[in-house]
N, C-alpha and C positions, 0 to 999 in steps of 0.2 A: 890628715886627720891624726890627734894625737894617738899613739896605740901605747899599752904598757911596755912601760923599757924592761930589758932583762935587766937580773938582777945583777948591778955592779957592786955596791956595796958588800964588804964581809958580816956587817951586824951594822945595827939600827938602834939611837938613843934617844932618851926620854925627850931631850932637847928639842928634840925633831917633831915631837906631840905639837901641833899647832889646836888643836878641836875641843871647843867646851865639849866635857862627858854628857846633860842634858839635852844638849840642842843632836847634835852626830850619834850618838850610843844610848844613851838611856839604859834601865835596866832592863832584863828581860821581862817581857810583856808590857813596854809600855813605849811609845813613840821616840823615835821614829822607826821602832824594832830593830836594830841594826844587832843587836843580843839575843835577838827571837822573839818570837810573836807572844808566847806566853811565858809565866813567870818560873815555872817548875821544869817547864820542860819535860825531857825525860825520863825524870826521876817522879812526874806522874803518869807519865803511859807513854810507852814506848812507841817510835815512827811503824806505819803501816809496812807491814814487810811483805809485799808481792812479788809474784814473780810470773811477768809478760809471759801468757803461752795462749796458744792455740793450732790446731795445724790438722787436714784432713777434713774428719768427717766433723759434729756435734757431737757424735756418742763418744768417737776416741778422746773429743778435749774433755769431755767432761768427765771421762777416768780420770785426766790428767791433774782436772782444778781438782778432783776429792781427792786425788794423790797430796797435792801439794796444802790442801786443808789442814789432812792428817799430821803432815810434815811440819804445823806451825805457822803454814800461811796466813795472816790476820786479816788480807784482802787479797781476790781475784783481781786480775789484769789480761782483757781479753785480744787478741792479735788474730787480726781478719785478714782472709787472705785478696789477693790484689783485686781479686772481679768484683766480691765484695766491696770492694773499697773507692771501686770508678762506677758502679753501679751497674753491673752484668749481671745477671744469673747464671749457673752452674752450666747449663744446653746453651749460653751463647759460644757462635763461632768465634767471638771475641776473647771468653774466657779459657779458647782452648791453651793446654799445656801449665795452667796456675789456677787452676781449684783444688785448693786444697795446701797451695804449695808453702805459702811464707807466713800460712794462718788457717783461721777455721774456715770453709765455705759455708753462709748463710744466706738461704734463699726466702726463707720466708716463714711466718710464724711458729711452723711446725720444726722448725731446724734451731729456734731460741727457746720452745721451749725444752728440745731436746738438750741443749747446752747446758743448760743450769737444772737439766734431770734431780731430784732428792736434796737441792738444794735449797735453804731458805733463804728470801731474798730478799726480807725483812730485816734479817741478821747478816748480812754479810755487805761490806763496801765493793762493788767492783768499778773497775774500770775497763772503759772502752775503746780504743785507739782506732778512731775514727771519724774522719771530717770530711770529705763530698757526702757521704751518706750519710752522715749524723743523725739528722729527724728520721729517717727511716729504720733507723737501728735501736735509738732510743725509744719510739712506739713501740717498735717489736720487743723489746725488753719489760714496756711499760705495759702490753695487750697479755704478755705471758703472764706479770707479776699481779694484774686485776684475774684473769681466769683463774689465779691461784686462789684468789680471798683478800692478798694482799690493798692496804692501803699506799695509792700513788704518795702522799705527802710523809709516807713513814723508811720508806726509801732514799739509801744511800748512793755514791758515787758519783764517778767524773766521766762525760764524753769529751773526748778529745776536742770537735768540735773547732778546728784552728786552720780555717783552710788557706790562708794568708802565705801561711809558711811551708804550702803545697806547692803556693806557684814560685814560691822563694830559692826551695832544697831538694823536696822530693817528688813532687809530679801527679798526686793521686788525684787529681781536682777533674770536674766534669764540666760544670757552668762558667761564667766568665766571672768575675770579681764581682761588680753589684748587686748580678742575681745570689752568688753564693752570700755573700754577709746579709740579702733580707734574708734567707733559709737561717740563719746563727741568729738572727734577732729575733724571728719567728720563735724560735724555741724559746731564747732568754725568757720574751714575755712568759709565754706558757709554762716554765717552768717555774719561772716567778709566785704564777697565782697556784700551780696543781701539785708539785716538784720544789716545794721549798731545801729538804736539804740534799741536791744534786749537785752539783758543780754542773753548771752549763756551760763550760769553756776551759779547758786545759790548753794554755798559751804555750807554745812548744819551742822554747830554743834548741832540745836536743837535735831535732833535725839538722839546725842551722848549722850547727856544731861539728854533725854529724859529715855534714857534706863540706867541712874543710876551713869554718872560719875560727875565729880566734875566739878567747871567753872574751873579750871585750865585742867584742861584732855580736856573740850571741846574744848576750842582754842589749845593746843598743837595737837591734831589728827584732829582737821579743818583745819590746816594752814599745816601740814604734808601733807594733803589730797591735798591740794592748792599747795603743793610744787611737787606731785607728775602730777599731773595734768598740772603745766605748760609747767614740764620737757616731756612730752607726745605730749604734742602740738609743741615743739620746735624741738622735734627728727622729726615730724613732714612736720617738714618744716617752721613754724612758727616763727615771730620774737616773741617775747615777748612783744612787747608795741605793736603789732596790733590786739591785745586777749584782754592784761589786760585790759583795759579799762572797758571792757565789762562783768569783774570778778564780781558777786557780793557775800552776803557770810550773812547766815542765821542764827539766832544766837536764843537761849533761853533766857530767863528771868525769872528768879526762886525768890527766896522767899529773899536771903540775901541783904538785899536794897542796901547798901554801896559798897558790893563786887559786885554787877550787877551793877552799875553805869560805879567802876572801870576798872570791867573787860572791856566793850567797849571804854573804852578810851584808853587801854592799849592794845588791838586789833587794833585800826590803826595805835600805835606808831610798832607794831610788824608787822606787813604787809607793810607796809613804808620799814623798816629796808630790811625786804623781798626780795621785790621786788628792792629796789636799789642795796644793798651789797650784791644779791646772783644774780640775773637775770640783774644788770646795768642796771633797767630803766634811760631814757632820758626824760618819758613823764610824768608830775606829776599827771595825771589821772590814769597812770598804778599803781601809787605808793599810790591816795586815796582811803581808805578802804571806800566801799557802802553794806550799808546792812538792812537787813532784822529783824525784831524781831515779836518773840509772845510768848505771856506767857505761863507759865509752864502747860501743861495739868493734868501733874503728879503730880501737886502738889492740883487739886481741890479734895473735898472729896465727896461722896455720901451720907455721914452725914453730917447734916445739910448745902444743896447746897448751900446756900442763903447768908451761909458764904463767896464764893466764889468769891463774886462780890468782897468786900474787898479784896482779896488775889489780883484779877486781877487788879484793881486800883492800887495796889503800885505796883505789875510789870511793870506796864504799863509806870508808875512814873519814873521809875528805867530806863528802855528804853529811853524815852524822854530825860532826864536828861544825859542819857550817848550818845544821837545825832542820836539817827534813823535815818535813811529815811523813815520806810516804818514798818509799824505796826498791827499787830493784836491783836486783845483781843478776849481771850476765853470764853466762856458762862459758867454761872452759874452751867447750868444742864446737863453738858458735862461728868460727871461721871456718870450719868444715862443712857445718849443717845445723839445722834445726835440734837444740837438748834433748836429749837421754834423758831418763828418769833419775840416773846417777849423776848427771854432771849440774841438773837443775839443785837437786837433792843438796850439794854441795856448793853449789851459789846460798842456798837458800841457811846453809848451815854458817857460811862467812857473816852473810848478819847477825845471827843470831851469837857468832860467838863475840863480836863487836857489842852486843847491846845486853848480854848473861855475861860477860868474863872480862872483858874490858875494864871495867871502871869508866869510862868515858860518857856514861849517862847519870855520872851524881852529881854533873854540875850544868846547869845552863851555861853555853858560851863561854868554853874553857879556856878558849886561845884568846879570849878576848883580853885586851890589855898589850897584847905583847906586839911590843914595837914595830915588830916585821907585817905584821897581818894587819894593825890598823894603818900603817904608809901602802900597803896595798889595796884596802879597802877603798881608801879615800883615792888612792889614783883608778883603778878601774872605777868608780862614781863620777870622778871628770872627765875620763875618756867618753865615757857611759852619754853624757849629759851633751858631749861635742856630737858625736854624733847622731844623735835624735834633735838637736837644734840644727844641725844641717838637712835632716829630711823635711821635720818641719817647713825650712825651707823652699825644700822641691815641690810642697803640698800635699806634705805626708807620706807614710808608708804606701798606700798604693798608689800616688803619682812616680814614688822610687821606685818600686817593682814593676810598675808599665815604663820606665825608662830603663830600667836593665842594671839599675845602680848598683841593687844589697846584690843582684845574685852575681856582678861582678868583681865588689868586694869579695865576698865570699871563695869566689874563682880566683882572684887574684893571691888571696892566705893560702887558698888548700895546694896552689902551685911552691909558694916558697916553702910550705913545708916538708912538700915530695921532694922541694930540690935541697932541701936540710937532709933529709933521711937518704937522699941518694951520694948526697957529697960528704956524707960519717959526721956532719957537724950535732944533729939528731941521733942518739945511741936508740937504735932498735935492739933488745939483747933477743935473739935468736934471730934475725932477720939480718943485720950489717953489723953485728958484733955477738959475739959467744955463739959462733955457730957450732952445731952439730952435724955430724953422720946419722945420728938414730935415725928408725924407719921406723917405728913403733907408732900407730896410730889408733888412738881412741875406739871404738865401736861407736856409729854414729846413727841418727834414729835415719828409717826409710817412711815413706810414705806410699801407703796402698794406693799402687797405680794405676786403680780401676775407682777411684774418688769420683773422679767423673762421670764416668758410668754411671754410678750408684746416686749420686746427687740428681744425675738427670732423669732415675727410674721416678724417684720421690718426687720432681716436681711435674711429672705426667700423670701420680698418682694426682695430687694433690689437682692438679688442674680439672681432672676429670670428676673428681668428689665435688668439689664447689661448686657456689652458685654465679655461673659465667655474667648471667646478664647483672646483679647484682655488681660483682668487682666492674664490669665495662661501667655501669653507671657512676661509680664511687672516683675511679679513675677520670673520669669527664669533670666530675665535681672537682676534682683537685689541679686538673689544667685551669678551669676555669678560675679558680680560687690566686692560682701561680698569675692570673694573666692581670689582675687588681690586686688589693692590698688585705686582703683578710689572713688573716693569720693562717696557716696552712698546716701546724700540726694537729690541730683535731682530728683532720681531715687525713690525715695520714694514717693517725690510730683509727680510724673506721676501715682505710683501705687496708692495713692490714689484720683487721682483725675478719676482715672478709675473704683475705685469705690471699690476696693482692700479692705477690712478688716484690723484692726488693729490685728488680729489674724494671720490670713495669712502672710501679712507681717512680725511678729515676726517670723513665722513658717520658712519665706525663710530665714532668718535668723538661726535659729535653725539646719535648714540643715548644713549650713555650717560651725557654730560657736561653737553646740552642746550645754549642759547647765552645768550651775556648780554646782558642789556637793561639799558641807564646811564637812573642815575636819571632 
């Protein structure tokens, strides 16, 4: 499989432009977006600048979002923690030792709407990073923001919703493939007709990325995953321009400045290509690529954090420069632990000094033109295109994931690069090169270690307030719902607006979908 060569070359000439400008580049805002999706860019509104948190209780994160509001934040980004995220409540044996730990614990109505306390949620974009759970998380977001007044169709944000690249990278998944993409079609529909401006799917290469493959692997098994996904929705019932739109697609930023520019520019010429010559879009929103970025977590060190801040600046750099929408920057002392109120503070000041003091938002697609970026463009789009015509092949992205294909590509990059970094061919500077003696270490956040406790006093309240035989009946209706074809989020916003647990509900679930077990 072809992969991008390092770079041999010293510099790159015009000679070497093989590409009509109309057909490969276009101007910004017009096909095949490879200059960006719109024509002003940032010099009409700047990328959404979030900054991922959550962690403990509801009431602690949501100091945190009005902290970071304050601070400039233009959109919430919420981070659940693990039981949340495989479908446990707080009192399961299951969830012992991680409620609360790598995100917020959410058990049930009374915990979202404790999250977004004083918040309006008419005005504010958030996001969600969460896919086994998605429909149950999104009702519970959607059950708070109707008890507010709120209208569902006036409502912003993205659920992560990408469970593909669960069984790919990271592991959070509950059901087995089939059952999980009807739960993501389930929703598209319904968000479709009730949830017009939500994103109902944040396609996620950062995992992929995250767990060791190359920027050429991450867009070829993101856009595999997007391919599989749409084809899902369409068998569905679905056209494909009353989804797309609504596609968006989450991406990493790692350490190669030049190749992370390239690569998102050569990401929406390849989703263009996508969505018109395989799916015939008609609608050029179906066919512009919207996305997400945050810097490499993988790439901070727990020696010398401080270094860190640097590494996240020029990702950050790299993003902006290749046409974000929507941005995070990672903390300094995020190899240690969970951000401080100061090491977020100054994640969230590095964009801000990138998009006020820079100059690098007065022009759409700055780098565009320059000999080096467009010869990389166009080779990571061929790499790009090799390998998704070889899954194709296999019969898609999940005939490759039930063969062991991406996650052993993926196994196979994240080995040669540990074996780059341990044989000095890879310059880590504080880790195998510029080491230090300091001992000086950050002040790092702790988590109240009695979260559990207290998550489990709330939902023995809560269970005892309710009306028992009510949620038992609601719950039956939604096995039964899971065991035929009706769409299953309504039914989900009734069960939790009855008060129904995020546990529970995965469990009626669980009845009838079972769980999966990786080869």
């Amino acid at each position: 499989m072809t992969e991008r060569s390092d770079t041999k070359k010293s510099f790159y000439k015009p000679e070497e432009e093989t590409q009509d400008y109309n057909s490969n580049l276009g101007d910004p805002g017009s096909p095949p977006f490879t200059r960006g999706i719109y024509e002003e860019m940032y010099r009409k509104r700047h990328w959404t600048m979030r900054q991922y948190a959550g962690y403990a209780s509801a009431e602690e994160s949501n100091i945190r979002y009005k902290y970071l509001l304050e601070q400039g934040n233009t959109g919430l980004s919420v981070a659940f923690d693990l039981p949340t995220q495989i479908g446990y409540d707080s009192d399961s044996p299951d969830a012992l030792g991680e409620v609360g730990r790598v995100g917020v614990a959410i058990d049930s109505i009374l915990d979202m709407d404790a999250l977004f306390n004083g918040i309006d949620l008419e005005n504010v974009s958030t996001s969600m990073t969460i896919n086994a759970t998605a429909p149950i998380i999104l009702s519970l977001y959607a059950a708070v923001a109707e008890s507010r007044g709120s209208t569902l169709s006036l409502l912003s944000g993205t659920i992560q919703n990408d469970i593909l690249k669960e069984y790919i990278a990271r592991g959070t998944y509950i059901y087995p493939p089939a059952e999980s993409l009807r739960l993501i079609t389930d929703l598209f529909a319904y968000c479709s007709q009730n949830m017009p401006n939500w994103n109902t799917i944040s396609i996620s290469g950062y995992h992929i990325r995250e767990a060791g493959s190359t920027a050429i692997q991450e867009l070829a098994f993101t856009f595999a995953n997007a391919i599989t996904y749409s084809d899902a929705a369409i068998k569905a019932g679905l056209e494909f321009d009353s989804f797309a739109p609504r596609i968006s697609f989450f991406f990493n930023c790692h350490n190669d400045f030049f190749e992370e520019v390239a690569k998102f520019r050569a990401s929406r010429r390849i989703w263009y290509r996508i969505a018109k010559e395989r799916f015939k879009s008609k609608n050029p929103k179906s066919m512009a690529l919207r996305f997400h970025t945050q810097t490499a977590g993988s790439t901070l060190t727990a020696q010398q954090p401080y270094v860190n801040i640097a590494r996240t600046t020029l990702q950050a750099l790299s993003a902006v420069l290749g046409g974000t929408q929507s941005l995070h920057t990672n903390s300094f002392d995020e190899a240690l632990a969970l951000p401080t109120e100061e090491s977020v503070r100054i994640a969230l000041r590095s964009q801000q000094v990138i998009a006020f003091e820079s100059g690098v938002d007065k022009v759409a697609d700055p780098l565009g033109g320059s000999w080096f970026i467009e010869h990389l463009t166009d080779e990571i789009e061929t790499a790009v295109f090799e390998y998704i015509e070889k899954i194709d092949g296999m019969g898609g992205a999940l005939k490759a994931i039930e063969k062991g294909y991406i996650q052993d590509e993926i196994a196979d990059s994240a080995y040669k690069y540990q074996q780059s970094i341990e044989d000095g061919s890879q310059l880590i500077v504080g880790v195998n090169s510029f080491k230090s003696d300091e001992t000086l270490k950050p002040q790092t956040l702790e988590i109240d270690p009695k979260i559990a406790e207290k998550q489990a006093d709330k939902l023995a309240n809560l269970k005892n307030e309710r009306n028992s035989s009510a949620v038992e009946s609601l719950l039956s209706k939604l096995s039964r719902a899971a065991e035929g074809t009706e769409n299953t989020m309504p039914i989900i916003l009734e069960c939790v607006k009855s008060k129904a647990t995020l546990g529970e509900i995965s469990d009626a679930f669980r009845k009838v979908f079972g769980e999966y077990t990786p080869r």
